[in-house]
C-alpha positions in Angstrom: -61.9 13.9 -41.4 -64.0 14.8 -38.0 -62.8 13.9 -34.6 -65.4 11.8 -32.8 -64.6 12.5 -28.6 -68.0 11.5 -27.6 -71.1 9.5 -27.9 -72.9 12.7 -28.6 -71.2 13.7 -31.7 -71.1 10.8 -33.0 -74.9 11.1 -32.3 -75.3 14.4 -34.9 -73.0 13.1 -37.3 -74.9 10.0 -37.4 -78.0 12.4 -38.2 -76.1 14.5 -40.5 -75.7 11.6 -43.0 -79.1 10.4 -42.7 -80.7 13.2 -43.3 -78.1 13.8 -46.3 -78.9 10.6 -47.2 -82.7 11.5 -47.5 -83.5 8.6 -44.9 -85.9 8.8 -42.1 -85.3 7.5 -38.8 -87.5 4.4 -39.7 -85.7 3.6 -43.1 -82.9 3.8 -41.5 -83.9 1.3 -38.6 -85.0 -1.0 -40.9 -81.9 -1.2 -43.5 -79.6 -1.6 -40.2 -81.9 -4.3 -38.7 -82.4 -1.9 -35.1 -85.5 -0.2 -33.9 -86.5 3.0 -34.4 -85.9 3.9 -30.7 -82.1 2.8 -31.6 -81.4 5.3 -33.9 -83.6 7.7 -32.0 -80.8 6.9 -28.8 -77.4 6.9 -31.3 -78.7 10.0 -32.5 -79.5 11.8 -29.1 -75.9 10.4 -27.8 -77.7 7.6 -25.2 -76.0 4.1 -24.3 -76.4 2.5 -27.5 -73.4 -0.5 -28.1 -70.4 0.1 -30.4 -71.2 -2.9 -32.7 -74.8 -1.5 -33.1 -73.8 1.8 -34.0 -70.8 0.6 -36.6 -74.0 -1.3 -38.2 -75.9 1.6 -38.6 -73.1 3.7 -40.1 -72.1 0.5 -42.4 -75.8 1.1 -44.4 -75.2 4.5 -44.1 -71.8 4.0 -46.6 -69.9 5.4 -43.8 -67.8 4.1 -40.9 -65.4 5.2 -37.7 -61.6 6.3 -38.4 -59.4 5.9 -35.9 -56.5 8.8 -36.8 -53.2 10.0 -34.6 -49.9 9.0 -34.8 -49.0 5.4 -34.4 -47.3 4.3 -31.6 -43.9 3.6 -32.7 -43.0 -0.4 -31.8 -41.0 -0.7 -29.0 -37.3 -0.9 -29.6 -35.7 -4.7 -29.9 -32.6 -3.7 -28.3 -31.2 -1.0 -25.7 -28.6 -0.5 -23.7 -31.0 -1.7 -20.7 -31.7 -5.2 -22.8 -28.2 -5.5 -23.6 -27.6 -5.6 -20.1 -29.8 -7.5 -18.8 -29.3 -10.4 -21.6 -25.4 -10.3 -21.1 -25.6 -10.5 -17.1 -28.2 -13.7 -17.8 -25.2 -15.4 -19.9 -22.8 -14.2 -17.9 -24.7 -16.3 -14.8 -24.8 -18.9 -17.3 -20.9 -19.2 -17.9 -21.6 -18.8 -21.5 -19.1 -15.2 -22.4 -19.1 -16.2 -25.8 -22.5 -15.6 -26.2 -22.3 -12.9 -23.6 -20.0 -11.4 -26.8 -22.4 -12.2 -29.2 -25.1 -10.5 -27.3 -23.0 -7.3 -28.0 -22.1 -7.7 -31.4 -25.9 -7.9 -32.3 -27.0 -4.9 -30.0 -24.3 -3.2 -31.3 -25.7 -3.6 -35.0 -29.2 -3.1 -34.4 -28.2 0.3 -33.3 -26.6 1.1 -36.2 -29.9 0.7 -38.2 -31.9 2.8 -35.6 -32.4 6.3 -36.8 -31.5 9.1 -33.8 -34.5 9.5 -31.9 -34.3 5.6 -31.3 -30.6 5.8 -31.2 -31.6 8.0 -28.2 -33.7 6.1 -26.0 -31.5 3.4 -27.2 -28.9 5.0 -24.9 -31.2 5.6 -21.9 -28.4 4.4 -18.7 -29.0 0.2 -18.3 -28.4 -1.3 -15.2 -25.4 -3.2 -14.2 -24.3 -6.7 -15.4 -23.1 -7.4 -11.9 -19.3 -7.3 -13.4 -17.2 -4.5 -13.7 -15.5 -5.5 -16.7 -18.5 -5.9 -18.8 -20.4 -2.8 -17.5 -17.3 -1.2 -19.1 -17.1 -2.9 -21.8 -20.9 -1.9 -22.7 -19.9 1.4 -22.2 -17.2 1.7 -24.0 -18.8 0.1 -26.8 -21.8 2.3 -27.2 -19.3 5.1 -26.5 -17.5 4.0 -29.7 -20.5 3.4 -31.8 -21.8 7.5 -30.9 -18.3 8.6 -32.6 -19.1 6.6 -35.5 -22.5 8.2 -36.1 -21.6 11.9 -35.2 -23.2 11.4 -31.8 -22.5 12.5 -28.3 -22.1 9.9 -25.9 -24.1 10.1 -23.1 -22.3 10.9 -19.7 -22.7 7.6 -18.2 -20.3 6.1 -21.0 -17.6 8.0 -19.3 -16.0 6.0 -17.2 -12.8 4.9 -14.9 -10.1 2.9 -16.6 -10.7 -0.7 -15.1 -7.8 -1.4 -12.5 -5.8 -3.9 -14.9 -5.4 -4.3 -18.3 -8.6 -6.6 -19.6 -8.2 -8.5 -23.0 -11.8 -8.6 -23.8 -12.4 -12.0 -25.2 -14.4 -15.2 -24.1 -11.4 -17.3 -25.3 -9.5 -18.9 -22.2 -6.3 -18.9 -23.4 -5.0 -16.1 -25.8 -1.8 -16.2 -27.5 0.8 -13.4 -27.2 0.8 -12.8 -31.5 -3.3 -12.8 -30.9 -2.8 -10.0 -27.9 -0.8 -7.6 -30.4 -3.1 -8.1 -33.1 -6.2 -7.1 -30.9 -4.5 -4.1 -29.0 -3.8 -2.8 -32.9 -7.3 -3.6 -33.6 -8.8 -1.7 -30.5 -10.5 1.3 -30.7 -9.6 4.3 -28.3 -12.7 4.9 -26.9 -11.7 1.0 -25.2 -8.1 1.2 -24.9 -8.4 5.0 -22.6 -10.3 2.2 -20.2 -7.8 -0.3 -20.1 -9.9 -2.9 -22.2 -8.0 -4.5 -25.2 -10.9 -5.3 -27.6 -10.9 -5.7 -31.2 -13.9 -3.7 -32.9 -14.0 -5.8 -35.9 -15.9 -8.1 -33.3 -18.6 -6.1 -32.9 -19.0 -7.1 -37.0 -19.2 -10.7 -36.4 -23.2 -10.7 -35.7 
């Protein structure tokens, strides 16, 4: 396939296939429905409109490629979205869904392959709360060890001050407390955050 970069060679290869085609200028002009002076301008490379000159290649048999990688979509969820979308429930007194938010960003990146996974990881900004900047962190801390990845350097944080049982439920009991600490991963416990992974499942 040729590479078109300018009017003028599409000009000559708009030529070469007439003249291939054993067509003459005014054959040409009259099986596209232009003037003459049209071709004579497409062929020379002069202002002549894209729709015109797709008509003329159209009776031709021919027609414009467009080739080059395709931009990739952009990614449904990063670190940065996951941010942003858990600080807007958090202003919206709705942690459960703040937890939810997590859970799914948490499985989409499991499906990405590891140049997504990448700019998947790119630093987000903060939630406005400590805890769940942290928790964010620690999450996508624990999902690099599961796929054989290095978490980035901004997953490395302090322990949080106190002990944080990372749940939107109000009032936990002290059997439900064991049961999560067993349940908690260590990239979360070395940050004081009690937080059953099997969460990050419930999508």
């Amino acid at each position: 396939m040729k590479s078109i970069h300018d009017a003028g060679e599409l000009g000559k290869l708009v030529k070469q296939h007439r003249t291939r085609r054993h067509l003459s200028q005014e054959s040409l002009a009259q099986k596209a429905g232009v003037s003459r002076s049209t071709i004579i301008d497409l062929e020379q490379g002069r202002n002549v409109s894209i729709a015109t000159a797709l008509k003329v290649l159209s009776q031709m048999g021919t027609g414009l490629s467009l080739s080059g990688p395709t931009p990739a979509p952009p990614l449904r969820w990063t670190a940065e979205k996951t941010a942003i979308e858990i600080k807007r429930e958090l202003r919206n007194g709705d942690a459960d869904f703040a937890m939810r938010v997590l859970a799914m960003a948490a499985d989409y990146f499991d499906g990405l392959g590891p140049a997504d996974r990448r700019k998947f990881l790119e630093k987000p900004s903060s939630t406005g709360r400590k805890r769940w900047d942290a928790l964010i962190a620690r999450t996508l801390a624990y999902k690099c060890r599961q796929h054989g990845m290095k978490a980035p350097t901004w997953t490395l944080i302090q322990p949080l001050s106190s002990k944080w049982y990372a749940t939107p439920r109000s009032h936990v009991s002290q059997a439900w407390k064991q049961r999560m600490t067993a349940n908690t991963p260590l990239e979360f416990a070395e940050a004081n955050i009690i937080f059953d992974a099997r969460n990050l499942a419930s999508v």
